[in-house]
N, C-alpha and C positions, 0 to 999 in steps of 0.2 A: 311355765317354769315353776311358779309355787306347788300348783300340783302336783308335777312329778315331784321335788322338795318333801312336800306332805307323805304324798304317797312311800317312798323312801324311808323317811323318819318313822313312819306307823309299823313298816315292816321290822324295820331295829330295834326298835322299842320295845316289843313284843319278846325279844328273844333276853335285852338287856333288864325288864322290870323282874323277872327271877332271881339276879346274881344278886342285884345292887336296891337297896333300898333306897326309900323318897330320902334326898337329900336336899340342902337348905336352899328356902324357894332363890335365894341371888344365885348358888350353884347351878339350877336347875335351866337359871335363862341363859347359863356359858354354852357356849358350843363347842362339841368336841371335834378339834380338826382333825384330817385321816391323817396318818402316820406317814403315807407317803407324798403328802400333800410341803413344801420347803415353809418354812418361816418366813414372813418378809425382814427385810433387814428393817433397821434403826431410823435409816435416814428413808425409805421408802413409808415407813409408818408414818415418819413425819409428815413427807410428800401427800401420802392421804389422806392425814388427819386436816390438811390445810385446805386442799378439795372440798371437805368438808362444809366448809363454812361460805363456800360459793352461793350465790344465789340459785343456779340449773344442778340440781341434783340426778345424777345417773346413778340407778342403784345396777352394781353387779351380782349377780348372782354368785354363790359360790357353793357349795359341794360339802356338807359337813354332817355329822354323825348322831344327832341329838335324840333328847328323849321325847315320848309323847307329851309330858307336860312342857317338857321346853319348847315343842312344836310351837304348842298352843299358844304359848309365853312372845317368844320371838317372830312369830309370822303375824301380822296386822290381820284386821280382820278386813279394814276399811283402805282405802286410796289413799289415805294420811298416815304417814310413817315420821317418827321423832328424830331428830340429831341426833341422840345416843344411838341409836338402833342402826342408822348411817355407818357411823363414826366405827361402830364396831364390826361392822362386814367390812367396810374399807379396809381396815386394819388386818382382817385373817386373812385375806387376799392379797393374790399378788395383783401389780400395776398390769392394769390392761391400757390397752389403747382405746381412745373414745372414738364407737362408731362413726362415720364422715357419712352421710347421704352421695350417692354419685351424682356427678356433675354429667356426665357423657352422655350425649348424643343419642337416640338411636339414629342406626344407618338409614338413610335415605332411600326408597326404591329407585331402582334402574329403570332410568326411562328407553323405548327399546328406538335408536338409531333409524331418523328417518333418508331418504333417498337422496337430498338433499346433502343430510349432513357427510352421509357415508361419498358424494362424490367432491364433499368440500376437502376430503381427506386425502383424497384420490388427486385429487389436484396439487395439495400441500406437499405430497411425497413426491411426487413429477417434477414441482419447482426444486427439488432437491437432487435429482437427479441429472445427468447428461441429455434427459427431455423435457429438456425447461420450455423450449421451441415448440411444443403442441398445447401449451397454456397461457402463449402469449399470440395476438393480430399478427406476428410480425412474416414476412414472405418465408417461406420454408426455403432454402438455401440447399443443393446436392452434398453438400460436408455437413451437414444434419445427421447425426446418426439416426440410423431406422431400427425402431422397436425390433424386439428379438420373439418368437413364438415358441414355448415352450411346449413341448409332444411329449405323449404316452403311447406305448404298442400295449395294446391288449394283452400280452404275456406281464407286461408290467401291474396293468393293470388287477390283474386277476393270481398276480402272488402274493399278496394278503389273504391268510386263511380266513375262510368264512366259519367260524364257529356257528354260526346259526343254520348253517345247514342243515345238519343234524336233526335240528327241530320241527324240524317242517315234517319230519316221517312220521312223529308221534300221532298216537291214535288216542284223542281227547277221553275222556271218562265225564268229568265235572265241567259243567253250565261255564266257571271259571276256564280253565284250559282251553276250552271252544272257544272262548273269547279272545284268550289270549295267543290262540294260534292262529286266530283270523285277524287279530292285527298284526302278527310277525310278518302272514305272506303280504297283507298288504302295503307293509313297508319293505319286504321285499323287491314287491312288484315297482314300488316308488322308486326304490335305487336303480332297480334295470333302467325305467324309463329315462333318468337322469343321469345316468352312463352311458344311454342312447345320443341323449341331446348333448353328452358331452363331447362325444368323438365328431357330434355334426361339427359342433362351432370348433372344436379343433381343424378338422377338415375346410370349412370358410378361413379359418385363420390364417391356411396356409396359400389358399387359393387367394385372399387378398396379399398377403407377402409377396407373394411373384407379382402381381399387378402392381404392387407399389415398388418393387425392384428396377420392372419395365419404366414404369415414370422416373425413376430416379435415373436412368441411365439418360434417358430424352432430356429429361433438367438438365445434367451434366454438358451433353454434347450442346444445349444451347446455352449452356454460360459458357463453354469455351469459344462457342461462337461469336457470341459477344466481346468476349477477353479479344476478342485477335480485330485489334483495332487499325486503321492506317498510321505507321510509323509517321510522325512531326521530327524527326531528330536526323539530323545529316549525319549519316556513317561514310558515303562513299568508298573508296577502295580499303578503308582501314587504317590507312595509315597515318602516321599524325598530321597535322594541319596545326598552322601556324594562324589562331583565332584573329588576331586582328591585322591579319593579310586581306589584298584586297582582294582575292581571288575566293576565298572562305567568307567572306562580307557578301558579294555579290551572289556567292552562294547560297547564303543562309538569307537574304531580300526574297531572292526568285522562292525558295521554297517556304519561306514565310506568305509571301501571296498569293503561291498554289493553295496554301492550307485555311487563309480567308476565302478564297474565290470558291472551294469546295463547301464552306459552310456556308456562304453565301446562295448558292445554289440549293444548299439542302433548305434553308429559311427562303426562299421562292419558292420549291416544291412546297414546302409546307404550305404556305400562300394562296397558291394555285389549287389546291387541295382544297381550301377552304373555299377560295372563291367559286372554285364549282360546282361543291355541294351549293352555296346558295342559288347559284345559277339554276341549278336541278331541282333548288324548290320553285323559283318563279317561271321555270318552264312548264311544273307541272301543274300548276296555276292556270298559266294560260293554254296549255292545252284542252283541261278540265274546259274552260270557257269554249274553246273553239270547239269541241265537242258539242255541248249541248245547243250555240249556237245551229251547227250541222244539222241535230235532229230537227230542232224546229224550220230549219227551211224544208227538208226530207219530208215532213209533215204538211205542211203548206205546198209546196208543191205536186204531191200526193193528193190532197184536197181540191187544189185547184182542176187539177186535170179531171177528176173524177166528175165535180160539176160542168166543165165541156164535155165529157163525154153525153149526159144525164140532155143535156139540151140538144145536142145532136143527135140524139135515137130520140129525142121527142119530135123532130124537126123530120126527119126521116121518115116516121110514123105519119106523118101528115102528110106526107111526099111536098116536103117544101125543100127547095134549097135553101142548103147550110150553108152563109157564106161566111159565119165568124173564125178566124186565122185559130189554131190551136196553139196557148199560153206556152210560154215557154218557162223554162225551168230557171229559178233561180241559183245562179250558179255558189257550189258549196265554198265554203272558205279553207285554203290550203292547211296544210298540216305545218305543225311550227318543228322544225329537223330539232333534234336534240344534243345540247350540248355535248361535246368532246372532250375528255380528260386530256387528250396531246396538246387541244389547244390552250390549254391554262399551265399545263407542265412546262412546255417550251416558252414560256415568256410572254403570251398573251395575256390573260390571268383578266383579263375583262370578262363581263357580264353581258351576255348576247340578248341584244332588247328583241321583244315582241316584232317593232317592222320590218328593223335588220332581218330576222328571220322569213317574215314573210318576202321579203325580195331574192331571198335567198331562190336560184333556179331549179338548185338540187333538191326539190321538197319531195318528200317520198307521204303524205299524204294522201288522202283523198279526194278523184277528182272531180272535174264536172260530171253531175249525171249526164247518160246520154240520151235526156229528153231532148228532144228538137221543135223545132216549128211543123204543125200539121201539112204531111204533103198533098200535093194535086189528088193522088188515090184514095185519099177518104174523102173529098167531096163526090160523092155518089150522087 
């Protein structure tokens, strides 16, 4: 700011040292204010002159016409400037406002929204809506309203003018233009494909809507299944009934203990239910057992016979008679029959032990092998 100042006052000066002779050096340190610069009033001089005497001095600049000696006079040479010299720019000048440093912020960078966040949002606007029910555990209910799928026909799609068409026909010249026509088409080619995969998940969207229409209607028919529960409430013919007659009393006993005896039965069947499946573990228990029991006599007796054979062609071979009887078969252990759902529904609801079963006549097991005692025709 001095400089331009300097620079300024050299050019004026130049033109004013012809007219006007050296005048008296106090004259020479005045500054001449421009003509179309306002006066400060009386009480604003005041205003500055008391500034003045503050301790943080701001000096303002101001705009004024002076000669080369008074340049030199009034502009310091050095970073220390006097009170008068203050006191008297204060005063040619009007009140400025004193510069503030800003306090603001800068803006913070955008952090870019991760998957997370963006489904926390997704969520937020669901609990806000009439699908508050697909962001809560709770059973989906057929009065649930069903999401709605929104569709585009391809005529929709494709009347938005594509300005960039056009572009594609250009025939490049500069290194630039090549560049930049080979990334138009392949952001072209990025839209096709993503207008491709648009119409797919539209096309699934619609094909799952009718699957969940189909479910919705099965929910429906089995809640109303459920709703149609056996009537507890005496209607009879309609007609009024006199409540504490004894005819309406005797009425409402008998079908009070129809309506025990039915739950009563249903907490049996449950029961029996129960008790069977346990049945059907320790059946399967012991059948496991009588299994492998089986092999191993199957095996043993297999074994046994083989060694009568093995001494009989040795006995044979020598032309001795063979007079040892051939072993007989240890007989297998029966099959344990398997429990019956009728018999725990009906009222039995016991647990069929292990012996019980074997005395049982009707065993559909397996049975004795039909080894036998060696006949008269193998002693040879």
């Amino acid at each position: 700011m001095l400089r331009r100042l300097q620079d300024l006052e050299e050019a004026e000066s130049d033109s004013e040292d012809a007219e006007e002779p050296e005048s008296h050096p106090a004259k020479e340190r005045e500054s001449v204010v421009r003509a179309d610069t306002p006066r400060p009033s009386t009480s604003t001089s005041n205003l500055t002159t008391r500034h003045t005497h503050s301790t943080n001095l701001i000096p303002i600049p101001t705009i004024t016409r002076t000669t080369r000696s008074a340049a030199h006079t009034t502009i310091p040479s050095d970073s220390s400037t006097s009170a008068t010299t203050h006191s008297t720019d204060h005063a040619s000048s009007p009140p400025t406002s004193t510069p503030t440093q800003s306090t603001t912020t800068p803006p913070t960078q955008s952090t870019k929204p991760t998957h997370l966040d963006i489904l926390k949002d997704t969520v937020a606007a669901l609990k806000k809506m009439n699908l508050t029910y697909l962001t809560t555990p709770t059973t989906t209910a057929s009065s649930d309203p069903m999401p709605k799928t929104t569709t585009r026909t391809r005529a929709q799609v494709t009347a938005i003018p594509n300005t960039t068409a056009a572009a594609l026909t250009i025939q490049p010249i500069t290194s630039n233009e090549l560049l930049l026509l080979t990334a138009l088409r392949e952001a072209e080619s990025r839209n096709a494909r993503a207008e491709v995969h648009a119409f797919e998940l539209q096309a699934s969207n619609i094909l799952n809507e009718a699957y969940t229409e189909r479910l919705w209607k099965a929910l429906e028919a089995r809640e109303e299944k459920r709703g149609k529960k056996k009537g507890i409430k005496l209607v009879g013919d309609g007609l009024p009934k006199l409540l504490s007659g004894d005819n309406f009393y005797e009425l409402a006993q008998a079908k009070e203990k129809e309506v025990h005896e039915v739950l009563k039965q249903k907490e049996a069947r449950k029961e029996g239910r129960v008790a069977y499946d346990a049945a059907i573990e320790e059946w399967a228990v012991a059948d496991q057992e009588r299994k492998d029991e089986r092999d191993a006599i199957k095996a043993n007796n297999t074994q046994t016979k083989a060694a009568w054979d093995k001494r009989k062609a040795a006995a044979v071979k020598k032309k001795k008679k063979f007079t040892e009887p051939k072993p007989k078969a240890t007989p297998l252990p029966k099959a344990i029959p398997r429990p019956k759902l009728k018999d725990f529904l009906d009222g039995g609801g016991g647990v069929v032990s292990a012996g019980e079963a074997e005395d049982n006549a009707g065993s559909d097991g397996d049975e004795v092998g039909s080894e036998g005692s060696v006949s008269d025709d193998d002693d040879a």
